[in-house]
MDTraj code that builds the backbone (N, CA, C; nanometers):
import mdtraj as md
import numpy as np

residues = "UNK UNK UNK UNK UNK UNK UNK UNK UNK UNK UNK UNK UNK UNK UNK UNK UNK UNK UNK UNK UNK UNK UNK UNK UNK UNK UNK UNK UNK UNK UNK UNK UNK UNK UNK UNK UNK UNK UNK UNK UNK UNK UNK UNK UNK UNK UNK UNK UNK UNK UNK UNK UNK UNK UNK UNK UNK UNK UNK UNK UNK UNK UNK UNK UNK UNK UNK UNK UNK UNK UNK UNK UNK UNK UNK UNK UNK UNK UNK UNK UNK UNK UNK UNK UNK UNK UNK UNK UNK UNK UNK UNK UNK UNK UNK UNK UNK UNK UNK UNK UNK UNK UNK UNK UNK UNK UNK UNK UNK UNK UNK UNK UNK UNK UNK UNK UNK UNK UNK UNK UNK UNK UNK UNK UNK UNK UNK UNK UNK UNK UNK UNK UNK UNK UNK UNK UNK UNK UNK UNK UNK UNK UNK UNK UNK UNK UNK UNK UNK UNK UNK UNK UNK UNK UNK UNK UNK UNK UNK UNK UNK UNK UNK UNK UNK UNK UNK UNK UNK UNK UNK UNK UNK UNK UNK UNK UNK UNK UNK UNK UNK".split()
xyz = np.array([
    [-9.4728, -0.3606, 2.3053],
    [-9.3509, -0.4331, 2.3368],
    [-9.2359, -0.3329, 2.3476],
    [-9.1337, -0.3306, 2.4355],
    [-9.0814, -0.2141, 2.4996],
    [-8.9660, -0.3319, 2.4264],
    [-8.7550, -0.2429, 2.3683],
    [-8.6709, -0.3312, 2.3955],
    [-8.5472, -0.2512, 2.4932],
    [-8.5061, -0.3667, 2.5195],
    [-8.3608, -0.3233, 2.5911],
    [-8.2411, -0.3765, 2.5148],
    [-8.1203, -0.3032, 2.5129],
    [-8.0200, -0.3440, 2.4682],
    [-7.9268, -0.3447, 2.5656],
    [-7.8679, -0.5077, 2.6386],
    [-7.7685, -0.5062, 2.7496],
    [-7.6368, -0.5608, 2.6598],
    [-7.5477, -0.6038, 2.7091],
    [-7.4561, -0.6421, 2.7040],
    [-7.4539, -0.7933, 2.7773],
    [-7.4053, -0.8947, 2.7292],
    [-7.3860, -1.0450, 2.7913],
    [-7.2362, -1.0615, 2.8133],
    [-7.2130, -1.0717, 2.9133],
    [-7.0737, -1.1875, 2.9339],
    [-7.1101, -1.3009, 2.9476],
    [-7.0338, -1.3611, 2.8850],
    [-7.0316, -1.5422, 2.8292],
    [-6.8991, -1.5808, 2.9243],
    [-6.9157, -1.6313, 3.0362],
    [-6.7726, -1.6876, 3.1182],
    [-6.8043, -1.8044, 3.1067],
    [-6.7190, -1.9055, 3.0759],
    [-6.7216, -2.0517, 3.0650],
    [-6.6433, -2.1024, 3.1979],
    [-6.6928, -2.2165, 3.2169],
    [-6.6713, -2.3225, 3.3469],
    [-6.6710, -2.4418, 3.3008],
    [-6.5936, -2.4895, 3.4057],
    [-6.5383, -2.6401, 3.3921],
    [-6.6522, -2.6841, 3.4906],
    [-6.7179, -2.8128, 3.4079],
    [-6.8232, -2.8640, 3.4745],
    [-6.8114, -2.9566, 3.6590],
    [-6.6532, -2.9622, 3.6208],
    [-6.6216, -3.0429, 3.7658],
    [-6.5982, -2.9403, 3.8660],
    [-6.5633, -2.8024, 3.8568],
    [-6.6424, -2.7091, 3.9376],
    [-6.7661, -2.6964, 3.9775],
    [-6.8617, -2.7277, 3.8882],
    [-7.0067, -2.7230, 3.9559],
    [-7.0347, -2.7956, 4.0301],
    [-6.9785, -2.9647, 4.0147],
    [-7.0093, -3.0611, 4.0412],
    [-6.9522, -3.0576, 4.1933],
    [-6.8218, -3.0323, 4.2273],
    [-6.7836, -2.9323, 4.3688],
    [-6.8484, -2.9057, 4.4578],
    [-6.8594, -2.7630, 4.3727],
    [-6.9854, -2.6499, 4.4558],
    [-7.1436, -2.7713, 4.5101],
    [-7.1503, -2.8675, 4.4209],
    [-7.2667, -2.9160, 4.4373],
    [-7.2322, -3.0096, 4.5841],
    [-7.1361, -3.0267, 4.5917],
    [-7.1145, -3.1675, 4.6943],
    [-7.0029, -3.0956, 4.8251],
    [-7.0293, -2.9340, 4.7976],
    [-7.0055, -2.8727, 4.9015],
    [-6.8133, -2.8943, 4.9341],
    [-6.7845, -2.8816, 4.8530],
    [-6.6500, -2.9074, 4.8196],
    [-6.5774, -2.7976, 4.9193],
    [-6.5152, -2.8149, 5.0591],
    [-6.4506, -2.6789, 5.1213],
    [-6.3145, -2.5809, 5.0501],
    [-6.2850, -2.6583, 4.9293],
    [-6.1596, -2.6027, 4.8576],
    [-6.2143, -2.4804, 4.7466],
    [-6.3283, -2.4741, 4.7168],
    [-6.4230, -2.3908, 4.6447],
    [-6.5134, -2.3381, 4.6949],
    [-6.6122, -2.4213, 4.8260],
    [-6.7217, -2.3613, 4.8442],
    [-6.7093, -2.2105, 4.9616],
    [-6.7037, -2.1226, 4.9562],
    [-6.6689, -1.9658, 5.0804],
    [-6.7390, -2.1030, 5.1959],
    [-6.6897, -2.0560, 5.3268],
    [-6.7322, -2.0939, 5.5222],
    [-6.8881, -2.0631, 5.5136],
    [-6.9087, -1.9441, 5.4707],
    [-7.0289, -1.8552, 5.4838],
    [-7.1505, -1.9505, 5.4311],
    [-7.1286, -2.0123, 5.2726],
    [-7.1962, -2.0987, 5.2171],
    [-7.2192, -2.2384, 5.2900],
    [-7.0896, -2.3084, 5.3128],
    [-7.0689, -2.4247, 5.3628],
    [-7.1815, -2.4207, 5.4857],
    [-7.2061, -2.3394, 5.6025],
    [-7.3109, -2.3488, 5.6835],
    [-7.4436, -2.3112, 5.6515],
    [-7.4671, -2.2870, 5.5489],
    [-7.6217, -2.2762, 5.5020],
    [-7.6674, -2.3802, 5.4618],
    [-7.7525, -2.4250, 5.5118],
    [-7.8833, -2.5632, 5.4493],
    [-8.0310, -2.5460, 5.3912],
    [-7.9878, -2.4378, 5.3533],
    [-8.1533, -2.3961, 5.2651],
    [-8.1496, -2.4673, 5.1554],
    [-8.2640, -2.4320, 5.1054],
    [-8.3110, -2.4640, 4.9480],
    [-8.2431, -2.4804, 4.8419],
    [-8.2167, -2.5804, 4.7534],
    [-8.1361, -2.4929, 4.6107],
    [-7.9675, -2.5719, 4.6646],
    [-7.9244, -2.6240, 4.7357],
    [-7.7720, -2.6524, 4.7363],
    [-7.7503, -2.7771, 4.6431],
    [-7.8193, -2.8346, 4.6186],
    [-7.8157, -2.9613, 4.5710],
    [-7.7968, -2.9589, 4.3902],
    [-7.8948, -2.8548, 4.4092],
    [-7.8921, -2.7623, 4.2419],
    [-7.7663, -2.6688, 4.2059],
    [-7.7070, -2.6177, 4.3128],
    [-7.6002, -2.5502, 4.2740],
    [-7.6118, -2.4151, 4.3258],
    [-7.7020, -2.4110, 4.4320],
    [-7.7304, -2.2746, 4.4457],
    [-7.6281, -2.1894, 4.5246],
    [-7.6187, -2.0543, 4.4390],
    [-7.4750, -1.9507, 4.4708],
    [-7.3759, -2.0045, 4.4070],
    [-7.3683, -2.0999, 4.3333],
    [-7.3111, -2.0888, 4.2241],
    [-7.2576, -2.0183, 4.1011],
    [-7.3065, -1.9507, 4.0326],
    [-7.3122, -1.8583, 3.9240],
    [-7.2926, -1.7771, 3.9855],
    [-7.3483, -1.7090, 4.1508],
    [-7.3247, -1.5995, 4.1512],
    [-7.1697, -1.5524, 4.2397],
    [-7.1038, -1.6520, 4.2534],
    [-6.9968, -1.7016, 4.2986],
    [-6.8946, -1.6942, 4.1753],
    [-6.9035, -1.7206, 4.1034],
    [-6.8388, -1.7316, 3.9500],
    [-6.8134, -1.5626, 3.9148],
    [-6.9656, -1.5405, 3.9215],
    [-6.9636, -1.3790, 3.8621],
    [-6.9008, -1.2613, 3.9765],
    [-6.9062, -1.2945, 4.0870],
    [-6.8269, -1.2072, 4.2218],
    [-6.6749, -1.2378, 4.1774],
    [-6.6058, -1.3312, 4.1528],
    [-6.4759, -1.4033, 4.0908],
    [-6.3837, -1.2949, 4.0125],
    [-6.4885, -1.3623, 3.8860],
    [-6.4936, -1.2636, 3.7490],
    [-6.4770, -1.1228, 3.7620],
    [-6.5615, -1.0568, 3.8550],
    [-6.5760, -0.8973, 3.8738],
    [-6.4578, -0.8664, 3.9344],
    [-6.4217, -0.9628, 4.0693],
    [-6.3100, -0.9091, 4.1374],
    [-6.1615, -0.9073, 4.1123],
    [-6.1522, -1.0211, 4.0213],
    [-6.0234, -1.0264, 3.9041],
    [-5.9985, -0.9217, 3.8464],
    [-6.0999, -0.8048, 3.7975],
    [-6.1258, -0.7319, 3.6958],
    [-6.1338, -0.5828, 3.8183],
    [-6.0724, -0.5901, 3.9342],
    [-6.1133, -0.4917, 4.0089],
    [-6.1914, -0.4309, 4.0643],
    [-6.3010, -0.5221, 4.0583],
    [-6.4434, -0.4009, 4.0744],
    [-6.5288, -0.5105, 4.2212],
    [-6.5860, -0.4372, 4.2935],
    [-6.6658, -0.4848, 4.4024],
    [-6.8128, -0.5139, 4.3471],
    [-6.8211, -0.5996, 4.4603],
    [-6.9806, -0.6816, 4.4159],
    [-7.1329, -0.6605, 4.5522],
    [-7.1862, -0.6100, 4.5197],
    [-7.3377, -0.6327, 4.5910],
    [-7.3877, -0.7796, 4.5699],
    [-7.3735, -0.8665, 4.6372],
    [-7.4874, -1.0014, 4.5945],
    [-7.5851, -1.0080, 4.6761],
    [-7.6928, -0.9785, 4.5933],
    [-7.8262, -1.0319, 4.6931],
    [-7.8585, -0.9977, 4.8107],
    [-7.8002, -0.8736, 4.8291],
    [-7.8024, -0.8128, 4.9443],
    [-7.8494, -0.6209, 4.9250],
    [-7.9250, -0.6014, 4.8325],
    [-7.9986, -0.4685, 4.7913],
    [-8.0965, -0.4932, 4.7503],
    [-8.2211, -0.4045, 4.7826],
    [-8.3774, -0.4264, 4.7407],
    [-8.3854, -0.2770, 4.6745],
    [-8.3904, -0.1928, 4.5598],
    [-8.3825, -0.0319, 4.5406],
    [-8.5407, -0.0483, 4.5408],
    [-8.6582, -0.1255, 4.5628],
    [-8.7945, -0.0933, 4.5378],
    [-8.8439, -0.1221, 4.6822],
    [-8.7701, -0.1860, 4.8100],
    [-8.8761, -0.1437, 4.9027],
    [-8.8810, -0.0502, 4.9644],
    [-8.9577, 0.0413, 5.0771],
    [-9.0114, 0.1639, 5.1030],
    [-8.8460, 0.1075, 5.2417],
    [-8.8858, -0.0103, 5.3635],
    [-8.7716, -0.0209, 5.4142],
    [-8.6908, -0.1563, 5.4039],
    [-8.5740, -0.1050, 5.3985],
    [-8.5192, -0.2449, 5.3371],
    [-8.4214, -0.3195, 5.4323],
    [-8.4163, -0.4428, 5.4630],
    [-8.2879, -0.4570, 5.5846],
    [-8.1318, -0.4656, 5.5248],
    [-8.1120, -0.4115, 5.3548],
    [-8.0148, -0.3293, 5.3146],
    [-7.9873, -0.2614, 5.3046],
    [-8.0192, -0.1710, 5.3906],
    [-8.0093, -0.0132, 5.3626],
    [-7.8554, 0.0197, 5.3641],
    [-7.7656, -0.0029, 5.4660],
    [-7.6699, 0.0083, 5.3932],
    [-7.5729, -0.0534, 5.2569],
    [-7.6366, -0.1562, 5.1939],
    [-7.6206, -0.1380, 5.0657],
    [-7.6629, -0.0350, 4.9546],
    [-7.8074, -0.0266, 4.9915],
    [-7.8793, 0.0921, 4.9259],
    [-7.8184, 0.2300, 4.8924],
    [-7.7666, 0.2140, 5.0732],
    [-7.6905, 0.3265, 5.0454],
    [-7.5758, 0.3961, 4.9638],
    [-7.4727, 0.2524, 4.9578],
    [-7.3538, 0.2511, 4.8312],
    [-7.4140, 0.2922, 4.6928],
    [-7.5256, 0.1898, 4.6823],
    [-7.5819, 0.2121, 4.5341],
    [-7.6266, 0.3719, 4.5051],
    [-7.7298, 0.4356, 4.5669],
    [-7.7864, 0.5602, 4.5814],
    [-7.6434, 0.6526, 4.5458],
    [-7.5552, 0.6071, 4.6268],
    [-7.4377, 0.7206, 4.5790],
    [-7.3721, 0.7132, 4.4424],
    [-7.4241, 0.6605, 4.3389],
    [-7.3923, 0.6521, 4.2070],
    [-7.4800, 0.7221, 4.1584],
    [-7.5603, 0.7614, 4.2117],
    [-7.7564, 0.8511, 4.1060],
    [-7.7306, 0.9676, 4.2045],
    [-7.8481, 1.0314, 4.1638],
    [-7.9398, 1.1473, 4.2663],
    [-8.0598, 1.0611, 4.3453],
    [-8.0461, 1.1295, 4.4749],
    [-8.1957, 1.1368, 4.5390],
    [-8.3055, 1.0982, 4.4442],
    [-8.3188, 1.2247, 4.3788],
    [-8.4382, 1.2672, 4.2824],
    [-8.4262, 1.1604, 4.1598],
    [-8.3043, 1.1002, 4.1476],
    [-8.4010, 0.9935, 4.0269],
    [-8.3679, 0.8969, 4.1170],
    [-8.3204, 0.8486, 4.2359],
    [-8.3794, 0.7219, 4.2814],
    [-8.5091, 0.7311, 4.3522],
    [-8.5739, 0.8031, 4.4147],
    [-8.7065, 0.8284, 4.4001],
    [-8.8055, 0.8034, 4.2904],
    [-8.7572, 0.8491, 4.1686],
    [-8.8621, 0.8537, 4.0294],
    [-8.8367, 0.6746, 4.0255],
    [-8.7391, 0.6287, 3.9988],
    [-8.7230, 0.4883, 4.0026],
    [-8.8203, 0.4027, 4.1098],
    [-8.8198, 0.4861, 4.2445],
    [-8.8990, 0.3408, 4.3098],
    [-9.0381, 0.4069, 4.2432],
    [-9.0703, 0.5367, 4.2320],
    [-9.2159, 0.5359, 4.1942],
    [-9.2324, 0.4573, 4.0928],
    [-9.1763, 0.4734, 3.9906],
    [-9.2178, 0.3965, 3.8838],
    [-9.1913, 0.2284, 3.9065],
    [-9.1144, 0.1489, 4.0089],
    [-9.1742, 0.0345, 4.0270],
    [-9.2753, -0.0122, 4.1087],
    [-9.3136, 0.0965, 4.1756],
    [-9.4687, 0.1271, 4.2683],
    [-9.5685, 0.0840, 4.1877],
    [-9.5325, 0.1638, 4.0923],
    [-9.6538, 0.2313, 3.9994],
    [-9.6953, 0.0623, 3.9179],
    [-9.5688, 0.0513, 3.8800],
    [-9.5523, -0.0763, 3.7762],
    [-9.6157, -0.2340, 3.8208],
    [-9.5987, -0.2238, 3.9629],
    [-9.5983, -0.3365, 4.0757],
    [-9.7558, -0.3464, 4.0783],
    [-9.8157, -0.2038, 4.0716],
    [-9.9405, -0.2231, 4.1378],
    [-10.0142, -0.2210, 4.0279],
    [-9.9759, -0.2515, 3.8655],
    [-10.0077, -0.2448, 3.7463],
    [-10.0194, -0.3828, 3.6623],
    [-9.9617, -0.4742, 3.7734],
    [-9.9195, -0.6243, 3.7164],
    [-9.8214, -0.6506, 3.6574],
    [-9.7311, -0.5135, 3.6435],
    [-9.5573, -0.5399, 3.5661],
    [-9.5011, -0.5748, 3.6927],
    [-9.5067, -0.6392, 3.7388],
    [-9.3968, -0.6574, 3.8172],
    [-9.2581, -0.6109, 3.7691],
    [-9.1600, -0.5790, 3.9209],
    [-9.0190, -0.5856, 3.8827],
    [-8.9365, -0.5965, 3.9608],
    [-8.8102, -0.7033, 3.9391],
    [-8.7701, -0.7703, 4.0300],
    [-8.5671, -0.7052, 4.0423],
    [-8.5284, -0.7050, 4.1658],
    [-8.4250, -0.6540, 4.1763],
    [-8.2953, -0.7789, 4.1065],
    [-8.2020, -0.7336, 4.0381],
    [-8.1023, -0.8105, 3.9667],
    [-8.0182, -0.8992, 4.0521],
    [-7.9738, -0.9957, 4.0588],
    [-7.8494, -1.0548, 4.1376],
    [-7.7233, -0.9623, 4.2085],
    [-7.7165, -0.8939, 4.1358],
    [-7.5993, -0.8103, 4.1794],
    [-7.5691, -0.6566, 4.1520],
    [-7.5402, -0.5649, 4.2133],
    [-7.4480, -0.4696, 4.1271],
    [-7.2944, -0.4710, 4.1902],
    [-7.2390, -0.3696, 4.0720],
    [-7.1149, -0.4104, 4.0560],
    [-7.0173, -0.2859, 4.0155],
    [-6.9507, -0.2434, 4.1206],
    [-6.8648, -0.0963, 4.0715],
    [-6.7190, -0.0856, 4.1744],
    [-6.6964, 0.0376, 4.1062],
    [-6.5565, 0.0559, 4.1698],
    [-6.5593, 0.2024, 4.1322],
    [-6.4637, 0.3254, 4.1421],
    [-6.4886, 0.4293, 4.1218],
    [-6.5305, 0.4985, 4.0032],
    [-6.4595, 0.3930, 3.9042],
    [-6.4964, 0.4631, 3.7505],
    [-6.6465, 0.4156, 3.7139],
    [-6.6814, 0.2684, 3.7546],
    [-6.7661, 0.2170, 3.6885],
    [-6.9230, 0.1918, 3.7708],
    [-7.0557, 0.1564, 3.7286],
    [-7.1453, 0.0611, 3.8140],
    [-7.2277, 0.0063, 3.7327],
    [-7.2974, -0.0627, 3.7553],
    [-7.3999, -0.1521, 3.6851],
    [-7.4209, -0.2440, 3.7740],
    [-7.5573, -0.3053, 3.6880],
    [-7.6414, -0.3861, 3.7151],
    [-7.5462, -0.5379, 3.6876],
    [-7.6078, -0.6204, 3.7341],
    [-7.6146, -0.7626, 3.6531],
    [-7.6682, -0.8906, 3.7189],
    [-7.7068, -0.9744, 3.6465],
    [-7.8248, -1.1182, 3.6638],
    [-7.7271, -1.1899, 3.5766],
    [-7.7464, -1.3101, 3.6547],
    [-7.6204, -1.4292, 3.6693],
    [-7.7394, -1.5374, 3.6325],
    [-7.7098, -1.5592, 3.4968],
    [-7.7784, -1.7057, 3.4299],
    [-7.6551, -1.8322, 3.4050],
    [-7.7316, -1.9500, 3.4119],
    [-7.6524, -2.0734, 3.3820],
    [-7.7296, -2.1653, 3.3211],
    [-7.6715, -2.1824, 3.2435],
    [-7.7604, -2.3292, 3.0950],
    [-7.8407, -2.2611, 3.0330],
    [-7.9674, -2.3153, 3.1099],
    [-8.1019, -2.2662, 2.9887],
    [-8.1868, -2.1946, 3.0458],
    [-8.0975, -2.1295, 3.1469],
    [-8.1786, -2.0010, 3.2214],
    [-8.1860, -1.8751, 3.1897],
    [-8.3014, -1.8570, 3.1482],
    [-8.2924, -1.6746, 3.0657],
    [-8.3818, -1.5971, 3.1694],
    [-8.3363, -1.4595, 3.1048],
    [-8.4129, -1.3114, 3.1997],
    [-8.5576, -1.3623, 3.1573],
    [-8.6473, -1.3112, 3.3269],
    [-8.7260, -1.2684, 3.2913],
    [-8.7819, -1.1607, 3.3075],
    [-8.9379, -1.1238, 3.2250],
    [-8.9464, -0.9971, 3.2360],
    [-8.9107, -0.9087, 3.3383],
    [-8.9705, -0.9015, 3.4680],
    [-8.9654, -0.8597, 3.6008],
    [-8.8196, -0.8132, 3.5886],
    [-8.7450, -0.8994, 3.5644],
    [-8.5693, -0.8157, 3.5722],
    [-8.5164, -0.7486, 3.4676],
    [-8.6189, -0.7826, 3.3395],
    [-8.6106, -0.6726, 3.2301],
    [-8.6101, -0.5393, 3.2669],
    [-8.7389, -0.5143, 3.2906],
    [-8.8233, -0.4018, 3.3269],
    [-8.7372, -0.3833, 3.4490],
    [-8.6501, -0.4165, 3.5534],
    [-8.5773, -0.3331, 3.6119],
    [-8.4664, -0.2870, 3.5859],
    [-8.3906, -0.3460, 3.4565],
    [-8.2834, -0.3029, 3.3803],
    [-8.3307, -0.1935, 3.2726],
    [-8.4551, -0.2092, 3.2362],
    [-8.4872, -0.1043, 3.1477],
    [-8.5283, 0.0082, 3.2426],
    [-8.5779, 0.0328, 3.3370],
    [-8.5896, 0.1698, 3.4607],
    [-8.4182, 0.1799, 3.5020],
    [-8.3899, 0.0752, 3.5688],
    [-8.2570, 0.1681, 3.5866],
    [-8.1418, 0.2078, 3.4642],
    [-8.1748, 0.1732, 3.3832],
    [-8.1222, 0.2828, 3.2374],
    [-8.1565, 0.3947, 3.2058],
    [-8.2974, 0.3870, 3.1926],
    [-8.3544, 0.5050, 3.1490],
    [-8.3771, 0.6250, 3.2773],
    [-8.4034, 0.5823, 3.3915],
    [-8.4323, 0.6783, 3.5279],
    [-8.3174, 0.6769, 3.5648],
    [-8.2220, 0.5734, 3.6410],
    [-8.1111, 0.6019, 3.7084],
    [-7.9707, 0.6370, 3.6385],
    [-7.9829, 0.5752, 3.5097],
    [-7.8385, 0.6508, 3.4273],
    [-7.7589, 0.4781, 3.4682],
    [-7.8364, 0.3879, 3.4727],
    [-7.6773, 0.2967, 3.5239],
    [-7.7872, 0.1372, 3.4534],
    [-7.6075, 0.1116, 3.3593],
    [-7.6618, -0.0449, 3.3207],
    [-7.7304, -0.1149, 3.3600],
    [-7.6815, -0.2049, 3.2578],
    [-7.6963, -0.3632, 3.3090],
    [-7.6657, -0.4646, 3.2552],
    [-7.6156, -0.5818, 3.2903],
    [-7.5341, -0.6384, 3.2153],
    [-7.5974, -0.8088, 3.2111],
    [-7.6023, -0.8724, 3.1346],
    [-7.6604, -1.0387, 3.1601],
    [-7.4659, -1.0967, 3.1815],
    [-7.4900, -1.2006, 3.3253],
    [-7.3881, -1.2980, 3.2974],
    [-7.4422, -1.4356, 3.2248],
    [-7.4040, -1.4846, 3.1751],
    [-7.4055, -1.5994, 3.1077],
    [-7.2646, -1.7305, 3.1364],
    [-7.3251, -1.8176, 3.2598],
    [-7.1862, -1.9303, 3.2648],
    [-7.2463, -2.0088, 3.1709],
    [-7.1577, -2.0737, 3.1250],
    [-7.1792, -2.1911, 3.0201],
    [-7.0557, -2.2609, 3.0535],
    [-7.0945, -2.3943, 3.0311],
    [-6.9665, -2.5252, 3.0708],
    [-6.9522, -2.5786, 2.9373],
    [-6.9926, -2.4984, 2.7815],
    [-6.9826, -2.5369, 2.7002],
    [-6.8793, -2.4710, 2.5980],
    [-6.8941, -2.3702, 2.6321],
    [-6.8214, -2.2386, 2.5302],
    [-6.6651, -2.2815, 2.5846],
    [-6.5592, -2.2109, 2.5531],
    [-6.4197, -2.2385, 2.5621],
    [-6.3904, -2.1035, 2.6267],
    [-6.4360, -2.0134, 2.5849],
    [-6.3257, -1.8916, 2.5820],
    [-6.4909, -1.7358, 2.6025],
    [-6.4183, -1.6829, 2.6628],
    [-6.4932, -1.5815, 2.7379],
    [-6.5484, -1.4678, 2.6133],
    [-6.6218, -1.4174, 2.6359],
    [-6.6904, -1.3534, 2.5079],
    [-6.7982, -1.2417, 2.5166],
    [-6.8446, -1.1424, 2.5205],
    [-6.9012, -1.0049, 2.5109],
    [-6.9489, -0.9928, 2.4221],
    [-7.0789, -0.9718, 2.4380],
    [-7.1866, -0.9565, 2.2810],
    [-7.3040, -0.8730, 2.3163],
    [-7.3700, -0.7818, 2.2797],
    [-7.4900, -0.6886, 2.2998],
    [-7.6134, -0.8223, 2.2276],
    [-7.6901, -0.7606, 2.3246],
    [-7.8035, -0.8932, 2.3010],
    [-7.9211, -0.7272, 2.3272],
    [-8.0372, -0.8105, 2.2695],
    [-8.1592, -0.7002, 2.2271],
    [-8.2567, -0.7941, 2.2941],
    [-8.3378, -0.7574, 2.4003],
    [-8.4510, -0.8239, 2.4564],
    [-8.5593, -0.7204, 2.4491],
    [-8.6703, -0.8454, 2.4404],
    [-8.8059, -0.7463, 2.4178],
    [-8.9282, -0.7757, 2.5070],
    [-8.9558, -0.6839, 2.5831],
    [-9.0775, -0.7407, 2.6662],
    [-9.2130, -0.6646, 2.7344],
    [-9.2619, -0.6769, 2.8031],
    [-9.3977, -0.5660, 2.8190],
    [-9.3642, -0.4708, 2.9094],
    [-9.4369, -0.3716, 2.8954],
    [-9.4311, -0.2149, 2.9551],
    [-9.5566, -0.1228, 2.8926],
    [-9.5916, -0.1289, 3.0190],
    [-9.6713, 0.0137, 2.9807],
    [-9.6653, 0.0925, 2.8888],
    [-9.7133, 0.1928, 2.8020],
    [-9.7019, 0.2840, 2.7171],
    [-9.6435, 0.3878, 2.7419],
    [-9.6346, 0.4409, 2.9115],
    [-9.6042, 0.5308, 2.9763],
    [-9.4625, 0.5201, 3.0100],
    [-9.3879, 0.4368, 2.9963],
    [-9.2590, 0.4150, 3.0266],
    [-9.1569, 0.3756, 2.8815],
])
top = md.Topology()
chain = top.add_chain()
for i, resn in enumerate(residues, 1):
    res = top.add_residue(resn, chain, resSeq=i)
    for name in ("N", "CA", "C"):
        top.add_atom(name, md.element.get_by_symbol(name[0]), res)
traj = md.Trajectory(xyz[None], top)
């Protein structure tokens, strides 16, 4: 059992925001969203990660959403990739995809995070949970490689429509890995 130690932001929401976003509300929902009819709108989907782009950009810092893959060979983000890559070396973003090569073809899967998130001083990772949605492994194990190989966080968001007031706490997760890593 391998652990990681991230950091959680706890941002709280007013539930009649979700309820909004859910019914496609144009005073909240981005143009971009409003014309998509996929999967997941009904549930709230881009929600949270809408909240957490918010949050970041209040706070100065730019957002990647869902738009970087750092484990495929070609990616149709490459110029995201490319922003990200310029925070590391070559040489450990290389060791990074090997080792989710390696990991992938081992049954660890590992899955790329919701977002990263920087500005000149800062970057990191982060995965955008809501209610009773927790990490799973797959995005463990890519927060624990890009710590240990790339030098760069990761952070859990946490919305809750329950909490009052915004809050920062180191949380300790534990999950499988190879011996070799």
């Amino acid at each position: 059992m391998s652990t990681l130690v991230i950091e959680q932001i706890t941002i709280p929401y007013d539930k009649e925001l979700l309820t909004k976003w859910k019914a496609r509300d144009s005073s909240i929902v981005p143009s971009f969203m409003l014309a998509w009819n996929g999967p997941g709108i009904k549930n709230g989907y881009g929600f949270g990660d809408w909240m957490a782009e918010k949050f970041f950009r209040d706070k100065g810092l730019y957002t990647i959403t869902n738009e970087f893959n750092l484990l495929s060979k070609t990616s149709k983000f490459k110029r995201y990739n490319d922003i990200i890559s310029l925070m590391t070396s070559q040489q450990k973003l290389q060791k990074f995809k090997d080792a989710g090569k390696i990991l992938g073809e081992t049954d660890y899967s590992i899955e790329n995070p919701d977002m990263f998130v920087y500005n000149l001083e800062t970057c990191f990772f982060a995965e955008v949970k809501k209610q009773k949605n927790v990490l799973r492994e797959p995005q463990m194990r890519f927060m624990y490689l890009a710590q240990s190989i790339l030098g760069i966080d990761s952070k859990l968001i946490y919305l809750s429509d329950s909490e009052k007031t915004q809050s920062i706490n180191k949380m300790e997760v534990k999950f499988n890995l190879p011996d070799a890593y």
